[in-house]
TORVEX-220141 format. One record per residue (C-alpha): residue in three letters; x, z, y. Coordinates in Angstrom, 3 decimals. Last residue first. Layout:
N
residu=Ala; x=X; z=Z; y=Y
...
***
This chain:
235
residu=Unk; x=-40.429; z=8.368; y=-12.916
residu=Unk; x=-44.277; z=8.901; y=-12.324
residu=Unk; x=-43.776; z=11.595; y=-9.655
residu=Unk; x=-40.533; z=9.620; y=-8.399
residu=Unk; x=-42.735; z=7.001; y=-6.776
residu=Unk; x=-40.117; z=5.395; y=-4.316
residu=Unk; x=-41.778; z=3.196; y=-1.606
residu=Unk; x=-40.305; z=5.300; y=1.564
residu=Unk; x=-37.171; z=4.826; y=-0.257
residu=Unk; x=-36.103; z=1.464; y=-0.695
residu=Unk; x=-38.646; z=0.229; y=2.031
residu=Unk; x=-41.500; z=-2.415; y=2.104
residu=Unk; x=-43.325; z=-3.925; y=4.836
residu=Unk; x=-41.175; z=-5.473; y=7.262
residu=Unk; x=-38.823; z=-6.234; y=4.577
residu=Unk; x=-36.204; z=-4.903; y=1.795
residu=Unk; x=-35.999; z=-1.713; y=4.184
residu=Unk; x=-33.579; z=0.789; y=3.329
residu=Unk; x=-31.035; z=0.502; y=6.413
residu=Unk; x=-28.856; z=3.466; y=6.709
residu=Unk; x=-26.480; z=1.964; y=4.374
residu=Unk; x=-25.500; z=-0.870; y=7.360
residu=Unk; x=-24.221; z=2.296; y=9.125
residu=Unk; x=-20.675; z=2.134; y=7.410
residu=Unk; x=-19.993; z=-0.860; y=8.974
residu=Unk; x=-17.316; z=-2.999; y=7.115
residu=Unk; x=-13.822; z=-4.575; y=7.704
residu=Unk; x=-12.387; z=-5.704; y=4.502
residu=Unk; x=-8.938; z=-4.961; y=2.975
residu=Unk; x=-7.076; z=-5.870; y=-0.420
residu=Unk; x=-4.434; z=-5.095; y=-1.959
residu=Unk; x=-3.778; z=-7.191; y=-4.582
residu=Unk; x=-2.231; z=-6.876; y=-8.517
residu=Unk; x=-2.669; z=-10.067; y=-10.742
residu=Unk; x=-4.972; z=-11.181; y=-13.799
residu=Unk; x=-8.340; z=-10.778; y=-12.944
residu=Unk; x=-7.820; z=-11.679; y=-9.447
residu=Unk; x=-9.851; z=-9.804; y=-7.005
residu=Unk; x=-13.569; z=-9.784; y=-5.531
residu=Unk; x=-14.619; z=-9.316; y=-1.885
residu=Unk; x=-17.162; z=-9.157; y=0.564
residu=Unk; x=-19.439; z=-9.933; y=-2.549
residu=Unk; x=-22.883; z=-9.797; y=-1.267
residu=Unk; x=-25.330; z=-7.581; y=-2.594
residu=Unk; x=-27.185; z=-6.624; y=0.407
residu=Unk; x=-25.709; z=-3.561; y=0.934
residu=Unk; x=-22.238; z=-5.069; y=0.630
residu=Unk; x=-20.021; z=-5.125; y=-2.358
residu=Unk; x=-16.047; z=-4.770; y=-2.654
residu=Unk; x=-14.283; z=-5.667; y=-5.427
residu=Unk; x=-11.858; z=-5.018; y=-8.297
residu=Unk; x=-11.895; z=-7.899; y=-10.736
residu=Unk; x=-9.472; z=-6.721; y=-13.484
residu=Unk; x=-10.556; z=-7.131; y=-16.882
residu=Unk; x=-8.446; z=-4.597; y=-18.933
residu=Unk; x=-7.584; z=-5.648; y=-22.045
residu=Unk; x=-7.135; z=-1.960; y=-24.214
residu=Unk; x=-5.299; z=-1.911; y=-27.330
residu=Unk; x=-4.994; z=1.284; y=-29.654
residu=Unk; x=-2.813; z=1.827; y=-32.562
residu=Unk; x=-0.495; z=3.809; y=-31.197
residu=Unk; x=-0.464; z=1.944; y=-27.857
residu=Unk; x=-0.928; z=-1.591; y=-26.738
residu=Unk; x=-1.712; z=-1.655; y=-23.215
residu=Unk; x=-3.074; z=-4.466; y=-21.060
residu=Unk; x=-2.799; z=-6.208; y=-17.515
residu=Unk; x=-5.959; z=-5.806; y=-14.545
residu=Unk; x=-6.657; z=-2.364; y=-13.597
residu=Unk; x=-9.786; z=-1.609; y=-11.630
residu=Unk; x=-10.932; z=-0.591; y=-7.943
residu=Unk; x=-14.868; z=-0.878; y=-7.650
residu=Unk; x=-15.740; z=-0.281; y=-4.020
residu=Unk; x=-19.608; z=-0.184; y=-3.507
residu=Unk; x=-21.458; z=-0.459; y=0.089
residu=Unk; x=-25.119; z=1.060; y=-0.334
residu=Unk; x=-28.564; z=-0.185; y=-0.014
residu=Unk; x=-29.379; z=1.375; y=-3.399
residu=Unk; x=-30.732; z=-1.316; y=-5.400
residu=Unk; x=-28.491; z=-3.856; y=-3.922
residu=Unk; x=-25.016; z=-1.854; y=-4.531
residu=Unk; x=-26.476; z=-0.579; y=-7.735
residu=Unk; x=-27.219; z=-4.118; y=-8.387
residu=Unk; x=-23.746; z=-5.725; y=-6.754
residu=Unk; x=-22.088; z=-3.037; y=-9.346
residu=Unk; x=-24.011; z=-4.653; y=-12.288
residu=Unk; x=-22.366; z=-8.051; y=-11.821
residu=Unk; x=-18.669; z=-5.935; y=-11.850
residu=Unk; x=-19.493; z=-4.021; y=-14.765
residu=Unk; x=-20.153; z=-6.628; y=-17.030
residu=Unk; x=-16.682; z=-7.811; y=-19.007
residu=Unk; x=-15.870; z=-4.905; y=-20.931
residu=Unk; x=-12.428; z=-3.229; y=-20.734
residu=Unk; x=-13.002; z=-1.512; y=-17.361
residu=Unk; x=-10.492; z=1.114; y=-15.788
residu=Unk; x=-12.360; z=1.979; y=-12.919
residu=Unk; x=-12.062; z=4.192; y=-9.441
residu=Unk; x=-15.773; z=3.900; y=-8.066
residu=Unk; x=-16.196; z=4.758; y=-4.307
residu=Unk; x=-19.528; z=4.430; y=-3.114
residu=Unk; x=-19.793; z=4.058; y=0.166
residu=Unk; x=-22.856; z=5.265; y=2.469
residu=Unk; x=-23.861; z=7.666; y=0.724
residu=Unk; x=-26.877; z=9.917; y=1.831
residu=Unk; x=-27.449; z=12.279; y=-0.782
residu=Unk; x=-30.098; z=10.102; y=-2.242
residu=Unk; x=-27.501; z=7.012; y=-2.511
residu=Unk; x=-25.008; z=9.627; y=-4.353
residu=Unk; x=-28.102; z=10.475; y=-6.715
residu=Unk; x=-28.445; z=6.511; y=-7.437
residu=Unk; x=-25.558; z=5.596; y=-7.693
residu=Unk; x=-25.287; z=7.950; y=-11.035
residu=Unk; x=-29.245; z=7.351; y=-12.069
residu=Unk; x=-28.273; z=4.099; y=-12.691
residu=Unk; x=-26.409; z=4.714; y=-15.607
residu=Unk; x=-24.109; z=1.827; y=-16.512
residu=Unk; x=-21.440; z=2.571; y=-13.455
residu=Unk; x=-20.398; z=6.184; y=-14.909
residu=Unk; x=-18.178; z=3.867; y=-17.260
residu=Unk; x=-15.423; z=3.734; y=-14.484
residu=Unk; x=-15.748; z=6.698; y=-12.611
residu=Unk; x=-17.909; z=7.964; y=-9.632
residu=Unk; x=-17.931; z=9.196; y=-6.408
residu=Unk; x=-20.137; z=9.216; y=-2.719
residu=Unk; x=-18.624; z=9.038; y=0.511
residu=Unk; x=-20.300; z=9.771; y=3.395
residu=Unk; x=-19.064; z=8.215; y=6.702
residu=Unk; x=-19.209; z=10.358; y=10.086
residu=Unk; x=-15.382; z=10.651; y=10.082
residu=Unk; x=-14.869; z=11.307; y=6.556
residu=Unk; x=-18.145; z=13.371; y=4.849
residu=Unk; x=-17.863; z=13.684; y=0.710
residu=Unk; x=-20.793; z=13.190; y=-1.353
residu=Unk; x=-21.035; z=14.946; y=-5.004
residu=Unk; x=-22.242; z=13.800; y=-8.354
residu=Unk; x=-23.810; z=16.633; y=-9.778
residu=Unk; x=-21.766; z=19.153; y=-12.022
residu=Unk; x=-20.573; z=19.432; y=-15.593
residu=Unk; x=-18.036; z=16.689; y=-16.180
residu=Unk; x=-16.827; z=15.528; y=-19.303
residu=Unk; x=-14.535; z=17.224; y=-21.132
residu=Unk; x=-11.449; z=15.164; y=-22.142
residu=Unk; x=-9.315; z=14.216; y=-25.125
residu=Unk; x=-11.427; z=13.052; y=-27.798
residu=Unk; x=-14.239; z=11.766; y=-25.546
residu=Unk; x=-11.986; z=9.793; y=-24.192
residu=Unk; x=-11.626; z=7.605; y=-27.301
residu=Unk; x=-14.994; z=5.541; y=-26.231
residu=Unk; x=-16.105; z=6.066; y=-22.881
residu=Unk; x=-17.083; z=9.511; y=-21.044
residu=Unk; x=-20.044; z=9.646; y=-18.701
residu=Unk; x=-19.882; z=12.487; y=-16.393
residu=Unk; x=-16.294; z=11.763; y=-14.810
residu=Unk; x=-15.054; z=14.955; y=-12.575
residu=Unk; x=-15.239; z=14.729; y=-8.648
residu=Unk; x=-12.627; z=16.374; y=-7.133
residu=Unk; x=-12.339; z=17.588; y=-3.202
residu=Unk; x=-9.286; z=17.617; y=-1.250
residu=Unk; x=-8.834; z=18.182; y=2.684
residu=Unk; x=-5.184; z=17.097; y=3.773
residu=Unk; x=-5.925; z=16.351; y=7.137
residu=Unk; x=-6.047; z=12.817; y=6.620
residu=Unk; x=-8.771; z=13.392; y=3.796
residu=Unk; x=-8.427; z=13.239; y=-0.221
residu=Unk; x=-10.804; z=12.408; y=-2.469
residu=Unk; x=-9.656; z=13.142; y=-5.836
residu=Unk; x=-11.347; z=11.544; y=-8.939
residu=Unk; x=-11.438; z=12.961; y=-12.592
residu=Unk; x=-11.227; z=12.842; y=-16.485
residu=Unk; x=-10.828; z=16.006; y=-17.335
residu=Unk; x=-9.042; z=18.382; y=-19.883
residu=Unk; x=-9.908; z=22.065; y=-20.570
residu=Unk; x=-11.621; z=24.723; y=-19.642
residu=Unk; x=-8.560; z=26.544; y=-17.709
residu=Unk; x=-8.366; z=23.096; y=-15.898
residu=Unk; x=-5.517; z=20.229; y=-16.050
residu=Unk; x=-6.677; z=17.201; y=-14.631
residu=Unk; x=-5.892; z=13.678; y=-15.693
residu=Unk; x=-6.055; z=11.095; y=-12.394
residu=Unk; x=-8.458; z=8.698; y=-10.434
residu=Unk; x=-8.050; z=7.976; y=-7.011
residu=Unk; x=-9.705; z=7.976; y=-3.403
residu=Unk; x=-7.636; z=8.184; y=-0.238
residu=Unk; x=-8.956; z=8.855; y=3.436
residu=Unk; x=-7.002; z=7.997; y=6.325
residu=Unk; x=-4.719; z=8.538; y=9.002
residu=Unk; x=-1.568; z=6.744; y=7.865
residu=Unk; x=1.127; z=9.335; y=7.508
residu=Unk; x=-1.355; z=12.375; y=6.501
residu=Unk; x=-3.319; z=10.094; y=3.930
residu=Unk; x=-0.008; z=9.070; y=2.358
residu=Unk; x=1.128; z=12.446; y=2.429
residu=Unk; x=-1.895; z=13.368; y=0.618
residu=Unk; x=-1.536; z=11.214; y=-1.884
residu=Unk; x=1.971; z=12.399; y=-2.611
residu=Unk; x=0.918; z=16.034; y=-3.079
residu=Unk; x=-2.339; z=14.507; y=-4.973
residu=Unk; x=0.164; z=13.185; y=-7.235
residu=Unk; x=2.212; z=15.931; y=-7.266
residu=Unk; x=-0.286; z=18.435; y=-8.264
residu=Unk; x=0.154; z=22.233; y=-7.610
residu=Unk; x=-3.341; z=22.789; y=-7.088
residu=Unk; x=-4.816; z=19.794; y=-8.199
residu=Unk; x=-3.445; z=21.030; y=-12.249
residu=Unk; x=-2.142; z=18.013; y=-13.561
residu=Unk; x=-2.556; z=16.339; y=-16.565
residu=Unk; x=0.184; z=14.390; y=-18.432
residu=Unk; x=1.094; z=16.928; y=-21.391
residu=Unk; x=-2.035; z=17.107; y=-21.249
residu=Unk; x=-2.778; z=13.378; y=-22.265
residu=Unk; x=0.110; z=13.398; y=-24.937
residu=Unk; x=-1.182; z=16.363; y=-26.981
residu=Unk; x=-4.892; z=14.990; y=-27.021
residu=Unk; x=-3.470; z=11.995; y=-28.830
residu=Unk; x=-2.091; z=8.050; y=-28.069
residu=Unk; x=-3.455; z=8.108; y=-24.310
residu=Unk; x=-4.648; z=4.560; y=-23.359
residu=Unk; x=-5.533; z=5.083; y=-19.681
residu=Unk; x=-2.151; z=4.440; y=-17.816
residu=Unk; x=-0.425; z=7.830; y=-15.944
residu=Unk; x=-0.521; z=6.869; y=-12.082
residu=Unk; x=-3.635; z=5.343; y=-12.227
residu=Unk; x=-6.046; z=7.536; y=-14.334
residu=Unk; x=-9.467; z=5.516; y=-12.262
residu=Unk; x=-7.918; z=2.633; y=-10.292
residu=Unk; x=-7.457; z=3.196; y=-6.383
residu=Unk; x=-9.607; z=3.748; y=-3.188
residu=Unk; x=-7.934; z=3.268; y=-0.130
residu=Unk; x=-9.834; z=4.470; y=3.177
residu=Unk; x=-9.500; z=3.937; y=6.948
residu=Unk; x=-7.198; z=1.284; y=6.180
residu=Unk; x=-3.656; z=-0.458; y=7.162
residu=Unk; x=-1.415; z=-2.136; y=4.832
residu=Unk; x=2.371; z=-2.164; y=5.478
residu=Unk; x=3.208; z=-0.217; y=1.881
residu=Unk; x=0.000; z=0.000; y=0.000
***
């Protein structure tokens, strides 16, 4: 991110350590603990030196156990963790998942709103951030099957809500396990519009201007409204 500029970076879900842990053993002996963390040391230097927010996905060490989990990190060194609800595959063998409600984070009059990787195929995980008030919703990935990024322009759509999917592109063969992973991150509008959509196969950096407020704005048309026409008592 050296000589990029941006009020916030979100990056890939575990990406500092790779996501294909070979036992239980190996992915604590990887975790870190956020208090005494270096990564989120390092992330929050990076925040400090270039005035922004930072969202990205590491292993964290808790007296429970193992998580799979998201840092938010603000400019003033402000950290908050979001741990993954929906675990995938093999990570269920190494990690708890999370036991609290997706929570939104406030960044210069923004709200942020967090989930990870396989967290995208329930609905009712954008959703709750949308009912909070999110206006982003930051979504650190490592995806290995091909539909995510089509369903993130419907929670964007669905929700009235910007969406930043950051994922891995390259693969990893290890102890037996091989993971493809598809690359793609992007960066969805309100409306559903791809503002922008990366190589499948090649690392970018990539930054687009938005306007946070465009979230605010539930209505589909002059006579019907994302919320306002929500019938939850028959949900």
């Amino acid at each position: 991110m050296a000589g990029v500029d941006s009020d916030l970076f979100v990056l890939p879900e575990f990406c500092f350590t790779g996501y294909t842990f070979q036992s239980r053993r190996e992915a604590e002996s990887l975790a870190e603990d956020p208090v005494d963390s270096v990564s989120i040391g390092r992330m929050k230097e990076l925040a400090r030196a270039k005035n922004c927010a930072v969202v990205f996905g590491f292993c964290e060490r808790a007296p429970e156990g193992l998580f799979n989990s998201a840092a938010f990190i603000s400019p003033i060194g402000e950290t908050r963790i979001y741990r993954k609800l929906h675990l995938f595959l093999n990570e269920k063998e190494w990690f708890l998942p999370g036991g609290e409600r997706p929570q939104v984070f406030e960044f210069h009059g923004c709200r942020l709103g967090v989930m990870i990787c396989f967290d995208w195929i329930y609905p009712e995980v954008a959703r709750a951030l949308a009912l909070q008030g999110a206006h982003i919703i930051c979504h650190p990935a490592n995806l290995v099957m091909p539909y995510c990024q089509a369903a993130m322009v419907t929670r964007s759509l669905e929700n009235r809500v910007f969406s930043i999917t950051a994922n891995r592109i390259g693969e990893e063969v290890r102890g037996g396990f091989h993971n493809i992973f598809t690359g793609g991150s992007q960066i969805v509008s309100p409306q559903g519009d791809i503002l922008f959509r990366g190589s499948e196969n090649k690392e970018e950096v990539c930054v687009a201007d938005i306007t946070y407020q465009e979230s605010e704005d539930k209505a589909v048309n002059s006579k019907n409204n994302l919320w306002s026409d929500r019938r939850p008592e028959y949900y």
